[in-house]
Structures are given as structure tokens and as C-alpha cells.
Backbone as JSON, one array per atom type, in Angstrom:
{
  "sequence": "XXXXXXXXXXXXXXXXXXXXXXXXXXXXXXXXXXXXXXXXXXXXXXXXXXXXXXXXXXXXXXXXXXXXXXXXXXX",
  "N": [[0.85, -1.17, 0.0], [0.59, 1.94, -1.08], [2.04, 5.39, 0.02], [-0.18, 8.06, -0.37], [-1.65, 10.3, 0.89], [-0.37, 13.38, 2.35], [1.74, 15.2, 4.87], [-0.1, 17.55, 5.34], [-2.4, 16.97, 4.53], [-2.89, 14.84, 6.34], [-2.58, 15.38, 8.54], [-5.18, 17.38, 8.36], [-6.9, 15.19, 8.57], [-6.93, 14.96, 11.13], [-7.65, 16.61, 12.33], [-9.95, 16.88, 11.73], [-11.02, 14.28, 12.03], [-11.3, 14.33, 15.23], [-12.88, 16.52, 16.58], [-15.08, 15.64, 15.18], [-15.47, 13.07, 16.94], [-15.34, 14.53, 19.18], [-18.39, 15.94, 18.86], [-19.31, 13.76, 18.58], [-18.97, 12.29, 21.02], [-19.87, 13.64, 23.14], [-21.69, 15.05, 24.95], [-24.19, 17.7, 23.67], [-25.22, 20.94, 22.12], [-25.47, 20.88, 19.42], [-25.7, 18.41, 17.97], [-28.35, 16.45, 18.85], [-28.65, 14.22, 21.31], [-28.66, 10.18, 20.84], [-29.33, 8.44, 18.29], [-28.44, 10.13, 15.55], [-26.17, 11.05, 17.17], [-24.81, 9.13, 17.87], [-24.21, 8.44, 15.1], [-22.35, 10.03, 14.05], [-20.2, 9.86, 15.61], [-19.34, 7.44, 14.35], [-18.89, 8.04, 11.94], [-16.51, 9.12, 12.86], [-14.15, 7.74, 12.71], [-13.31, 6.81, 9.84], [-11.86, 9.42, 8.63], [-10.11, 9.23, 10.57], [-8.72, 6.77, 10.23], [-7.85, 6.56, 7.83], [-6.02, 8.87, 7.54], [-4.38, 7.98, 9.88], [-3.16, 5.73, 8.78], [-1.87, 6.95, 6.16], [-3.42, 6.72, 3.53], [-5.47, 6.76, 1.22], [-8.29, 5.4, -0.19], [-9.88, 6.42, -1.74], [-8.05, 8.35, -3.16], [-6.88, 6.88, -4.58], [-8.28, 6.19, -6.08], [-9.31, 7.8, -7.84], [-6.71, 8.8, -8.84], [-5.49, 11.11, -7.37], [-2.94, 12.49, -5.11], [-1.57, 13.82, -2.56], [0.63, 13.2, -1.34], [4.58, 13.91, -1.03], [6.57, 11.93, -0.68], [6.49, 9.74, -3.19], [5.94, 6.72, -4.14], [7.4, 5.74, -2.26], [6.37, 3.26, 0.58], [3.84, 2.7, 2.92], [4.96, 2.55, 6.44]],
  "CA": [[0.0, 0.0, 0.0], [1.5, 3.31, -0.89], [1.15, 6.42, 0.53], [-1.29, 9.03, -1.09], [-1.9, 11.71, 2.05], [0.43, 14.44, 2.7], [1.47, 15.5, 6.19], [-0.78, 18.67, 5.7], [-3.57, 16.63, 4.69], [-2.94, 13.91, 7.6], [-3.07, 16.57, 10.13], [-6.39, 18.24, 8.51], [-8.05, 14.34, 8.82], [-6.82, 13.94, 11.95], [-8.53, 17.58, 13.12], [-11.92, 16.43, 11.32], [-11.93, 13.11, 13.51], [-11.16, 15.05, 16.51], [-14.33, 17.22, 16.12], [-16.39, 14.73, 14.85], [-15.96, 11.9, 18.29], [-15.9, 15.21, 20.46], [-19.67, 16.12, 18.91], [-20.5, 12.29, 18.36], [-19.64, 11.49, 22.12], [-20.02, 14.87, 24.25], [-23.39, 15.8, 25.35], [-23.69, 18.98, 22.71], [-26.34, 21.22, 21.07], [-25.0, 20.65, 17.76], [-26.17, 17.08, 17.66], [-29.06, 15.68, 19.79], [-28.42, 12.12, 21.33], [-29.43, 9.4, 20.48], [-28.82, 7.95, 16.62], [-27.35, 11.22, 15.0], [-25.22, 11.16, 17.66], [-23.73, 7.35, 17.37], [-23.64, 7.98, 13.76], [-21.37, 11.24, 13.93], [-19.25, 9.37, 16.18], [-18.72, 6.07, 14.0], [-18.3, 9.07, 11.02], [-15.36, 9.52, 12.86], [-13.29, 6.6, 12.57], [-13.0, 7.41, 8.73], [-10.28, 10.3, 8.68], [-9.05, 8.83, 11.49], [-7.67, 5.71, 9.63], [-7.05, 7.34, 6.66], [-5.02, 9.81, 8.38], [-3.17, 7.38, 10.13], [-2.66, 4.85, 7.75], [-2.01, 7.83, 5.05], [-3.87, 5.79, 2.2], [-7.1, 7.09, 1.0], [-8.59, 4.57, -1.02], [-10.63, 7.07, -2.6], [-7.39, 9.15, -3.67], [-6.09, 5.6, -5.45], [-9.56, 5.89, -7.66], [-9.22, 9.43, -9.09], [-5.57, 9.3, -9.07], [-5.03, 11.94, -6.71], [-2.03, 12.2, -4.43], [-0.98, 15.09, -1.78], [2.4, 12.89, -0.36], [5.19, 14.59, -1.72], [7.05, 10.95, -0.77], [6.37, 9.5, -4.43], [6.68, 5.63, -4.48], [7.46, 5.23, -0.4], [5.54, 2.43, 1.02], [3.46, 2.67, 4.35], [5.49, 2.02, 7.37]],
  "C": [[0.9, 1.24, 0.0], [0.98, 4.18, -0.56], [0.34, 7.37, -0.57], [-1.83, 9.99, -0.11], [-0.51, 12.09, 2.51], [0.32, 14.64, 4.19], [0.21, 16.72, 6.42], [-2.44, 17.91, 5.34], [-3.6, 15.64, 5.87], [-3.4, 14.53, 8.45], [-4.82, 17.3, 9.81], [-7.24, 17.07, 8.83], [-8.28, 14.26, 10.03], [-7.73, 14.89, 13.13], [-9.76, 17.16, 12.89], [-12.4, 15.39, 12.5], [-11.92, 13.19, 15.01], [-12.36, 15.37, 16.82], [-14.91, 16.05, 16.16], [-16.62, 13.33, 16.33], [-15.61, 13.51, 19.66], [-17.44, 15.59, 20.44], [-20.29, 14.76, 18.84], [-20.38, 11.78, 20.32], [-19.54, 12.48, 23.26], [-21.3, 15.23, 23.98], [-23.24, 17.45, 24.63], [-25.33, 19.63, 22.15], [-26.07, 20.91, 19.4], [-25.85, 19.01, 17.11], [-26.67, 16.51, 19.22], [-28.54, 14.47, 20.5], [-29.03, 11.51, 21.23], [-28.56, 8.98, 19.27], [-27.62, 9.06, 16.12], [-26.39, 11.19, 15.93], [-24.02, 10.19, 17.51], [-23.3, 7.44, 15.7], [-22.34, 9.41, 13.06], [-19.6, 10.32, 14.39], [-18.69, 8.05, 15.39], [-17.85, 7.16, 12.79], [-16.78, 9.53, 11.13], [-14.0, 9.25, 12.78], [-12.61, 6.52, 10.99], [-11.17, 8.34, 8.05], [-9.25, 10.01, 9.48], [-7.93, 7.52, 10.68], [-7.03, 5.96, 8.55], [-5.63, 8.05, 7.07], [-3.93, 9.37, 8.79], [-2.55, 6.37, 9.87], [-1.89, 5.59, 6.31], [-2.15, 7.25, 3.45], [-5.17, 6.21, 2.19], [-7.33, 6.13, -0.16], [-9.53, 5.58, -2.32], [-9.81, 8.26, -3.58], [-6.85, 8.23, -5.15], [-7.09, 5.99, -6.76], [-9.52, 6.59, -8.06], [-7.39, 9.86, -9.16], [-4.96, 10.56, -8.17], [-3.86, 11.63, -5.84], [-1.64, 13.51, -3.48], [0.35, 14.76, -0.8], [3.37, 13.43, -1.21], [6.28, 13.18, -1.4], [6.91, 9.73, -2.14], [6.46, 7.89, -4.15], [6.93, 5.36, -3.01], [6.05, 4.2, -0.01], [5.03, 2.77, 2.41], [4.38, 2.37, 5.05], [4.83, 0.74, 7.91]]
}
């Protein structure tokens, strides 16, 4: 698996899944509890693996790339 996320995009997934399991599991007006809430919070597991796997599967399918490591394999 090669990489395909950049440190500057790693760090912006890794703020999204931050956010997203502090409103999916903190008592919040933003999101009621209940459902919307559990489903914010699974939402958040997403960027998180991406992020720290730096492999977007969805970058592989449109060819995109933001690692400036070319050809480097995952750790």
C-alpha cells in the first residue's frame, strides 16, 4: 500500500476526527443524542484511519495524491 496523504492533509483528517468523536460522544447542542449522535461518532473513525494509515482509497480511484514521498511504502 502506498502512501497518497500528505502531512498537511494527515493533520487536517486527523482535526476532522477530533471534532467529529468530540460532537458524536459529548453531550452537545449541535447534535441531539441518540442515533445522530452514534452515527457522527462512528463518522469519525473514517479520517481517522485514513489519516493514520495515510492511504485514502478514494485518492487511489481518481488518481489523486498530496504525499510529496512518491513511491514510499506505508510504514
Amino acid at each position: 500500500m502506498k502512501r497518497n496523504i500528505g502531512t498537511v492533509d494527515m493533520l487536517i483528517r486527523l482535526v476532522i476526527s477530533a471534532v467529529l468523536f468530540y460532537i458524536g460522544f459529548v453531550d452537545n447542542p449541535i447534535v441531539s443524542g441518540g442515533i445522530p449522535q452514534k452515527i457522527v461518532a462512528a463518522a469519525a473513525f473514517l479520517p481517522l484511519v485514513t489519516g493514520l494509515l495515510r492511504f485514502c482509497p478514494l485518492y487511489l480511484l481518481i488518481g489523486a495524491n498530496t504525499c510529496s514521498c512518491r513511491g514510499k511504502s506505508a510504514a
